[in-house]
Each structure stands twice: as C-alpha cells, then as structure tokens.
C-alpha positions in Angstrom: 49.3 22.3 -8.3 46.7 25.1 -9.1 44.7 24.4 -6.0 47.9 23.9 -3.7 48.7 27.5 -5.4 45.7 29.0 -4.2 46.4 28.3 -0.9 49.1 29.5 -0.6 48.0 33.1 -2.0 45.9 33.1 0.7 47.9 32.4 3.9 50.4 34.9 1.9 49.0 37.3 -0.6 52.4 39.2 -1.1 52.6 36.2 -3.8 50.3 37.8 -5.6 52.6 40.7 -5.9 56.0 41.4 -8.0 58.1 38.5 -6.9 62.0 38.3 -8.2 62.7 37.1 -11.7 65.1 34.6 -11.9 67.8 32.8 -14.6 70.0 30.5 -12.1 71.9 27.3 -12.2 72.7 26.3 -8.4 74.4 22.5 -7.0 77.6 21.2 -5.7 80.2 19.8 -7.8 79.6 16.7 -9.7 76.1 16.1 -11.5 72.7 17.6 -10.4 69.9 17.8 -12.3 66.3 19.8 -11.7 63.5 17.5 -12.0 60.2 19.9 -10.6 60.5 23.1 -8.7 57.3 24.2 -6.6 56.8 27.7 -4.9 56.3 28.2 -1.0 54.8 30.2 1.2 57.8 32.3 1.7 58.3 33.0 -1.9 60.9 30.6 -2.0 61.3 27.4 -3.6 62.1 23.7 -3.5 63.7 21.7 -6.1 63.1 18.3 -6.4 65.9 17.1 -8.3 68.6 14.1 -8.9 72.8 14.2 -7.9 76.0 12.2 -7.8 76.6 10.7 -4.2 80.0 11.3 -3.4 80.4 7.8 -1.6 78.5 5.4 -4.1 79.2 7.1 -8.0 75.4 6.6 -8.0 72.5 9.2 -8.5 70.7 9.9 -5.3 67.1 11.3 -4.8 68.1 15.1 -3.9 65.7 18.4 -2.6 67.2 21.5 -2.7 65.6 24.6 -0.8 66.2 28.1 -2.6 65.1 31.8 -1.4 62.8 34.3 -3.3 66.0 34.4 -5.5 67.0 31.2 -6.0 70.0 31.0 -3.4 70.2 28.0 -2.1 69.3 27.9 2.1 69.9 23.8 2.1 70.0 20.7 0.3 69.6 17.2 1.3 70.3 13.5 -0.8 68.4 10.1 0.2 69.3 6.9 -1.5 71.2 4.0 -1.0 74.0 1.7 -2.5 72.6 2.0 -6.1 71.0 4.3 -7.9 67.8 6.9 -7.1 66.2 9.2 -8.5 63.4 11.9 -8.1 60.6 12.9 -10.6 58.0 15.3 -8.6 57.6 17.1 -5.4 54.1 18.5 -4.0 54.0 20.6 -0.7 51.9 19.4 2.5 49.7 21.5 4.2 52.2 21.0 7.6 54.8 22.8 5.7 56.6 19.7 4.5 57.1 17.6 1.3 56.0 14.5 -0.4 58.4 13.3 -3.2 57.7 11.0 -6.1 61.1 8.8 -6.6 62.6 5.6 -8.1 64.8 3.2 -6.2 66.9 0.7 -7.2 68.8 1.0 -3.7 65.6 -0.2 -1.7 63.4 -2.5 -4.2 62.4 -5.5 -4.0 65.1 -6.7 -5.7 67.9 -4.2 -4.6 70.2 -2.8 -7.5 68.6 -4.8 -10.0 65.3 -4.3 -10.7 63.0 -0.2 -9.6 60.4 0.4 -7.8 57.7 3.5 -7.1 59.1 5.4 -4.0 57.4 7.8 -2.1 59.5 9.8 0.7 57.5 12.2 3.3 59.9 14.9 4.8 59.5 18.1 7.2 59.8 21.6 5.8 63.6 20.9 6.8 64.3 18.0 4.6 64.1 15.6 7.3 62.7 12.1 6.5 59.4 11.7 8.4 58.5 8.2 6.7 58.9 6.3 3.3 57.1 4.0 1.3 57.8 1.7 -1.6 55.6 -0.4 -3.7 57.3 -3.6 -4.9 56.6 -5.0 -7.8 58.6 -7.8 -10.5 60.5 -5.7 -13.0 61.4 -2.0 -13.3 58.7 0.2 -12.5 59.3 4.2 -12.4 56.7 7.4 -10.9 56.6 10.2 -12.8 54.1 12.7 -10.9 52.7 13.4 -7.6 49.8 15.2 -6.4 48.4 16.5 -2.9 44.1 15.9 -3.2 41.6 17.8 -1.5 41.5 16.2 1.6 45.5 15.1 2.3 45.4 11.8 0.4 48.0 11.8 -2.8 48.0 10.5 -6.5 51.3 8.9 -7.7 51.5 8.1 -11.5 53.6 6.4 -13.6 54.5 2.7 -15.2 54.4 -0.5 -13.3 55.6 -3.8 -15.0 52.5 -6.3 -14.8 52.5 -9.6 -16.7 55.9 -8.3 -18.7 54.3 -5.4 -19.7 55.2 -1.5 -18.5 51.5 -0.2 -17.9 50.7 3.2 -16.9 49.1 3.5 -13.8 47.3 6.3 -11.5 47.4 5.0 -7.7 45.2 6.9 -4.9 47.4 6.3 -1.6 46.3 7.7 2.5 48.1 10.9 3.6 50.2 7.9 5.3 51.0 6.2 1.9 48.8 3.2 2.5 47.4 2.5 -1.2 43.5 3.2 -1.5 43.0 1.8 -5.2 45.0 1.7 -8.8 44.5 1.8 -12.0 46.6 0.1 -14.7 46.7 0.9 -18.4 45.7 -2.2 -21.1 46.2 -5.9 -20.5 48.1 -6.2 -23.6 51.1 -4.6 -24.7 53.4 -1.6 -23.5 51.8 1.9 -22.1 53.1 4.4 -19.4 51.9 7.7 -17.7 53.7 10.7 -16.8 50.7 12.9 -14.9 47.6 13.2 -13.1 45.4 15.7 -11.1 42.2 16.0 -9.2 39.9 18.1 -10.9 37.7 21.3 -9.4 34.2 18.1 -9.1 36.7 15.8 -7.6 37.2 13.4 -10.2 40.8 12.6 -11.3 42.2 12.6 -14.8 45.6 10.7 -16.2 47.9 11.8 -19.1 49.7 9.3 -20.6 50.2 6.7 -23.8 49.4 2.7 -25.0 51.4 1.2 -27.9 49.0 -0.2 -30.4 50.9 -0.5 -33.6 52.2 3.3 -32.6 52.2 4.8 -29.4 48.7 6.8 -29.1 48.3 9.7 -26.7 45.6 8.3 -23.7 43.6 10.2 -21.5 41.5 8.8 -18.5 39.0 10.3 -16.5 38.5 8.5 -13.2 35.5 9.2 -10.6 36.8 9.2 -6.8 36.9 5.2 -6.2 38.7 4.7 -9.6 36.6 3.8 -11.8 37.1 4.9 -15.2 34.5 7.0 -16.3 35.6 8.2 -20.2 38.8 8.2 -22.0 40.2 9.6 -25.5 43.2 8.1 -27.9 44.6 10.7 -30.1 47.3 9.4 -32.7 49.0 11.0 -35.7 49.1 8.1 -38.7 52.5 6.5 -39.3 54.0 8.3 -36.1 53.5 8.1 -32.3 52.1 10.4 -30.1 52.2 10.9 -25.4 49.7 12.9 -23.7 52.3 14.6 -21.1 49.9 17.6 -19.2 46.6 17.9 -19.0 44.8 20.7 -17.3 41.1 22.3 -16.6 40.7 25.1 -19.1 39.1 28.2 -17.7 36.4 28.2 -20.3 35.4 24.6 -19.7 36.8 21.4 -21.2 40.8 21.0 -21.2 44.0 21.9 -22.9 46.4 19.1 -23.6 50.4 19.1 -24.3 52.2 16.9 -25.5 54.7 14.8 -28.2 54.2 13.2 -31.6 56.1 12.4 -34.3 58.7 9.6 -34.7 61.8 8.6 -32.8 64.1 10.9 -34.9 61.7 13.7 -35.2 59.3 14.3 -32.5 57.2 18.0 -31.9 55.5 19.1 -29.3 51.7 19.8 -29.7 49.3 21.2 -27.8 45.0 20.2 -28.0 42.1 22.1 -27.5 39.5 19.7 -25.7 35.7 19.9 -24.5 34.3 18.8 -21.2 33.7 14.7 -23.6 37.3 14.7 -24.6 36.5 15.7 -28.2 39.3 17.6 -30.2 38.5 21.5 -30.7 41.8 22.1 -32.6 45.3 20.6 -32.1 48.2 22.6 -32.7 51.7 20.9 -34.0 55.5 22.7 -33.2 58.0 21.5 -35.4 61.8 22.8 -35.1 60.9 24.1 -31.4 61.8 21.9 -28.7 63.7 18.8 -28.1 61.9 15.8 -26.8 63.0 12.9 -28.8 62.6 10.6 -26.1 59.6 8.4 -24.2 61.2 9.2 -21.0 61.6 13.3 -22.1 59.0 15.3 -20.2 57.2 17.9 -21.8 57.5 21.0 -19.5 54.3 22.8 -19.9 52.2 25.4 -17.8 48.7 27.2 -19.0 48.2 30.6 -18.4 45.3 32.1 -16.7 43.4 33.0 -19.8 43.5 29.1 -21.4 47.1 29.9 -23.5 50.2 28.0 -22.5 54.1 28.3 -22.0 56.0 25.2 -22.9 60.0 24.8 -23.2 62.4 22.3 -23.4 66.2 22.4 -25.3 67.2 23.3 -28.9 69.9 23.8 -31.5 69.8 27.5 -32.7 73.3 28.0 -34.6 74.3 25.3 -34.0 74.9 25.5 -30.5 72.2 23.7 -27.7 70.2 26.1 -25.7 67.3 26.2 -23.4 64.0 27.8 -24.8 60.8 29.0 -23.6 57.6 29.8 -25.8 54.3 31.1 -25.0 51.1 30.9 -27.2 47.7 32.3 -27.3 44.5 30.8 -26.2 44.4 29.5 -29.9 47.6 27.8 -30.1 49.6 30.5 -31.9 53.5 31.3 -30.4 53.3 34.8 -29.4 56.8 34.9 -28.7 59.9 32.6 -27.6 63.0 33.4 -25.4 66.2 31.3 -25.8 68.7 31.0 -22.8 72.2 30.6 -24.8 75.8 29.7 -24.0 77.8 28.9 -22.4 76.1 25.5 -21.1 74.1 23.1 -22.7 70.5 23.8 -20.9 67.0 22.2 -21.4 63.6 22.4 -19.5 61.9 19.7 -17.3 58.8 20.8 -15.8 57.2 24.5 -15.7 54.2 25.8 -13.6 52.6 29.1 -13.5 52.8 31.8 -10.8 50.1 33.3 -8.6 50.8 36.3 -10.2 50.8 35.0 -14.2 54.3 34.6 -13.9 56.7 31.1 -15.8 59.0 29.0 -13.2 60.6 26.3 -15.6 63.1 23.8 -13.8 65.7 22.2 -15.8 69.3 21.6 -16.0 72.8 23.2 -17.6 75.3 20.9 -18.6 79.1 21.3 -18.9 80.2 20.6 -23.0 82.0 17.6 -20.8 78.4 15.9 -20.3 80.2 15.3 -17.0 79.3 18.3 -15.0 75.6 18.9 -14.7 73.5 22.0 -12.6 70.0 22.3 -11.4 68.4 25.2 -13.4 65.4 27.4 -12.5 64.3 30.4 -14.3 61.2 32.3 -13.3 60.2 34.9 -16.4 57.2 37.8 -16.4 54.4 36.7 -19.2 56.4 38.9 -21.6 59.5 36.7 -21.5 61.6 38.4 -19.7 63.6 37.8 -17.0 65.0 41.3 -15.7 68.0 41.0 -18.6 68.8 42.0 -21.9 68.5 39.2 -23.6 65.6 40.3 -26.3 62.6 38.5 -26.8 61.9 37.4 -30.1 58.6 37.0 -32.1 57.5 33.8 -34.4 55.6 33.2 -36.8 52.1 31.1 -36.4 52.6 27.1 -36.3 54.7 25.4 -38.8 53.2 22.4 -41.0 54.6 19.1 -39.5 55.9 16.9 -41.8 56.8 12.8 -41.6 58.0 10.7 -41.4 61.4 12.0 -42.0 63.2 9.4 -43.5 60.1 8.7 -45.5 58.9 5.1 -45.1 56.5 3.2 -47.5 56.9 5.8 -50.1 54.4 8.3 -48.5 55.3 11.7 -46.6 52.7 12.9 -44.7 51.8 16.8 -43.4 50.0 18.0 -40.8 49.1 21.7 -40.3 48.0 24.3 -38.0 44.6 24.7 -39.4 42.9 24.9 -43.0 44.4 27.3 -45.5 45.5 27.1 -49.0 48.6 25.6 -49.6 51.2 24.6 -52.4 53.7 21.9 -51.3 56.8 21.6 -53.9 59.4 18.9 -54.1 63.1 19.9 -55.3 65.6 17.4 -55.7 69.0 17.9 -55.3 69.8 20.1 -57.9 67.2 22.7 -57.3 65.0 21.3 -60.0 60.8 21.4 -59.0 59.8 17.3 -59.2 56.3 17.2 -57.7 54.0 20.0 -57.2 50.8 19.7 -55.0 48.1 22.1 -53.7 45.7 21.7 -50.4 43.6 23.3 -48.3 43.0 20.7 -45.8 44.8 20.2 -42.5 46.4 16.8 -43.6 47.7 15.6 -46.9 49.0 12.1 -47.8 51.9 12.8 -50.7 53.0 9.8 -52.5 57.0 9.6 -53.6 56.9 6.7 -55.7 57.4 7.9 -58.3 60.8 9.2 -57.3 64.1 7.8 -56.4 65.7 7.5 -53.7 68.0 10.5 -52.2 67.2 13.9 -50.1 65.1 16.6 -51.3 63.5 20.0 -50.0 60.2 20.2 -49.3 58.6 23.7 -49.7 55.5 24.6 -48.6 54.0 27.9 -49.3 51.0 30.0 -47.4 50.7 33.7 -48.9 53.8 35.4 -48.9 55.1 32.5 -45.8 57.4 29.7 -47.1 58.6 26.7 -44.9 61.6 24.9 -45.9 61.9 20.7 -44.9 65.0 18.4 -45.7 63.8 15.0 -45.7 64.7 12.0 -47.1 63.7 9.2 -49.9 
C-alpha cells in the first residue's frame, strides 16, 4: 500500500495537498459493510466491502466507488446463489482493481464448503477475469497486495490435512499461482497480512495455536523461502500479529491482539531489522477485538507512530474510536465517533499527506440494518467538526486472565516503573498488597476465596482501577 501510494503522488501531486476530511456512512438499504478503502488518483476512493443481494438473502462481494468526499459515483455486487464476501482491494497500475474475496457461491464444493477468490475488474467495476483456488474445507483471504513488478500476494488460511493454516501465495498479474507458503504441519494457524518490502523480500503477519495462540511473523525471500521468523506470546493468554510494517528508522512496527477470549487488547511492538522485541506496548479498555476473525485496523505514521481504531463502549453506549500514539507507543490523543449507530473500524491506511482513512461500518440498534463507513481525519484527530478531541493518559497495565484461572492473575505493563498493586474485596477492605518494578508480575490468589474484587494499581499520583474475578 505505501509504495502503490507513492505512485500515485506522483502521477497526481495535488494528493499531497489538503484533501477533504470526511465522517460518512454511504449503501443502499439492507446490510453493507466496509471491509478496506484505498485512495485513487482522483482523490477519490474505492470501498471494498460486503452487502445483502436482494434476489438471494445472501452476502455478496460488493465495491463501492466514492468522490474526494465520499459520495458515492457507483457500486457494483458479484456473487452467486450463496454467500460472498470481500476482505481487501489493491489498485492496478491500468486503473483497475484486484479484490481478495471468499466464495461459497463458486467453490469447489458450492454452498457448502469456501474458497480463496480473486476478482480482476476495470476502473468501472466491470469483471475482467476471476480466479478461485479450490481446496477441501473452508478456506478464507484476508489481504491482497500489488508487488513491484504486477504480480500479487494473497494471504490468509487454507484447510490442509484438517488443519486452517495460514498461508502467503505469490500469484502472476493473471492469477496463475507462482508458489505458497503454508503455516505448521500440526495444529490450527491463520494469516490476516502481507507485503513486499523496500529489498523485495516479503513478510507475513499472522498466528499458530501451540497450547495458546502465539503471534507469527515470517520473512520470505522472492521464491518463498522462509528466511527468519519470530513468535511472540503473552503467558496464559493468546496473542495475532495483524499489521506489520517497515519502520522508517529500520526494523518494524507490529499491531496486533492478545489477551483471552473475553478480554482481548490491542498492542503494538517495536521490532529491529532480526525480529527482536525493542518494546511492546499493551491497550487495555480501548478497542474491541474480541474475536480471531476481528481485524485490527491499523496505519503508521510517517515518523514510526501509529493510528489504530476499532469499536468501544464509552457510557454505555457502542461507538467507533480512533487513537494515535507516539513513536514510543504512548496515545497522544483518541477521538470517539458516538450515536446514533453502533460503528467500529475495519482497516485504516495513511494519507500522502499524513492524513487517517479508517473503513468500517455503522449499524442500526436492529443489527438488521448495516452502512459502509469511512472517515478520513487530519493527524490532530479531527475531522472538520466539533466533536473535541480528547487526551489519555500513557498505556494502562494489562491485567489476566479475567476470570482468573489456576489461582494466578497476571500483569503486564507499559514499561518498568514502580508500582503498588492492591486487592479489595467486596467490601472495600485491602486483602493483598504487592509492589514491582518490573514489566510483568505473576500474583498468586490462593489464598483467597472465590468472588470479585478490585484490583488497584498505583504509579505516582496515577491509579488504575480492574474488576476481575476469583
């Protein structure tokens, strides 16, 4: 995406330039929902997303084309009887579109069983050719990337032997496969990215279940061959690498999920150029990912900080929210995007010009109705309203898992500082008392009985408040 980004600032520089922030839901009736937006050379954008065909009940693959403000010029739906489904969209250099999908309607085992689907269409929507890549089982793509030289990397999990297994597969610009790559040989893994990197090697984002889920990383040279990996798991919990990308000061910055079913956080990791941690950064209470099949939208800025968002609760009440850290991992500020729908985040990328384009959906209270959502913000968080932008305090301590299991809650913070933890049971009373200055602690509750308590956790005059459970 950065590459296919710095094309197009040069066939149009006005890109470069003060481009129209945007907060906009846009679809028909009935259900559509915003996969992955990507900006063209007009300053306008296409939406890769997934909708209700009117004759079937079921989802079709949908791409809908907006202006420089998010009206929409056109939008067209390809599937079949059953159901389908986009993930990704990446532009060509002819003007046109190739879209990562997943079709029950045309697999080899029609309305049963999913396969990878990769559609090629003109800068009009029109279907120029499709491919599909049969396999026994379900299989679903997640991501899709143009290389250098016209030829495409489609990611995501194949089911091999009984087992999902992530997988990175180089295809022609034709969609003849070149070579694959499949995740473990044993057990359950999936992937949700990849990219070609600035030497032309390729890297993967995505996770293996071994006892937990661990986060995975591969780094491939340009026939396939895996060249290094890292695992990065979080005792007791699991953990997905979701986005990886080149950082601007060598090495990488990683986003993704850990935590446990229940309880998951985003986090985001500082790498080097071997894959070795510099400093991981947890986000409890921020967004809501809670699921293997949640994406984790995330974008890096050009000094090596990010932007992430997803959904929350504030109140109460579900809302969309947006938060951008420092090239240290501190939130700087976050930006909610309240009633009266139900919205979350999908995928984000950043502008030529700095600017965040997040993609997403708002949902009727009903759960019926559903729009495609795109909001394009300035690297202040604003988006040309009133809505204020507030700030937040540095990284809260993650703590899990939540309810407690084995009679051990662990925490996980931000960095080294000193630290008091305090256990209160339910009638305010102080039960356990513990001080750190680590980044982890292992707290044993055996001693107590079962039932909920607050966990407090003090740095300096800051205090963070848990509920968990015994």
């Amino acid at each position: 995406m950065q590459r296919l980004l710095h094309l197009l600032c040069l066939l149009c520089p006005c890109l470069l330039n003060a481009q129209p922030l945007i907060e906009r839901e846009f679809g028909g009736p009935g259900y559509q929902r915003g996969e992955e937006s990507i900006l063209l050379s007009d300053g306008g954008y296409a939406v890769a997303a997934s909708g209700n065909d009117s004759t079937t009940g079921f989802l079709d693959a949908m791409i809908i084309r907006l202006d420089s403000n998010a009206n929409e010029l056109w939008s067209k739906q390809y599937g079949g009887f059953s159901s389908d489904f986009t993930s990704s969209i990446a532009p060509t250099a002819d003007g046109g579109f190739v879209v990562a999908a997943t079709t029950y309607s045309f697999s080899s085992d029609p309305g049963t069983t999913s396969d990878w689907w990769l559609l090629r269409l003109n800068d009009q929507g029109d279907t120029l050719w499709t491919r599909t890549f049969p396999k026994p089982g379900n299989d679903r793509m997640y991501d899709i990337h143009v290389n250098r030289d016209g030829s495409l990397l489609l990611t995501g999990w194949i089911s091999i032997s009984g087992y999902a297994r992530g997988t990175i597969m180089k295809v022609s610009e034709q969609g003849d496969s070149l070579w694959s790559f499949s995740l473990g040989s044993s057990g359950n893994s999936f992937a949700q990215f990849s990219s070609e990197l600035s030497d032309g090697r390729y890297v993967m984002a995505g996770a293996r279940l071994f006892g937990n889920w661990q986060a995975w990383i591969g780094l491939f040279d340009t026939s396939g061959a895996l060249l290094n990996s890292y695992s990065y798991e979080t005792p007791v919990t699991n953990s997905y690498a979701q986005r990886i990308f080149e950082h601007p000061n060598g090495g990488y910055l990683l986003g993704g999920r850990s935590g446990t079913s229940l309880n998951m956080a985003p986090f985001i990791a500082r790498l080097n150029d071997q894959f070795d941690t510099l400093w991981t950064r947890n986000y409890r209470n921020t967004v809501d990912i809670n699921t293997q099949e949640d994406d984790f939208p995330i974008t890096m800025t050009a000094e090596g900080g990010a932007a992430f968002g997803g959904g929350r609760l504030v109140a109460g009440l579900p809302v969309g929210s947006i938060y951008k850290t420092d090239t240290s991992g501190n939130v700087v500020w976050v930006r909610d995007f309240p009633d009266p729908y139900d919205k979350k985040f999908i995928d984000a990328f950043t502008a030529p010009n700095g600017d965040f384009v997040f993609t997403g959906y708002a949902r009727g209270f009903s759960n019926v109705s559903c729009e495609a959502y795109l909001v394009r913000c300035d690297t202040s968080g604003s988006t040309g309203t009133t809505t204020a932008v507030t700030e937040l305090e540095t990284p809260r301590v993650l703590v899990y898992p939540n309810p407690v299991r084995d009679e051990v809650v662990y925490f996980q913070a931000p960095s080294r500082a000193p630290r008091t933890v305090q256990l209160l049971d339910a009638a305010g009373r102080i039960v356990l008392t513990r001080a750190w200055t680590t980044e982890s602690l292992a707290l044993s509750l055996s001693s107590l009985s079962a039932g909920w308590y607050i966990v407090e956790i003090r740095e300096g005059d800051r205090v963070q408040r848990e509920r968990i459970l015994r």
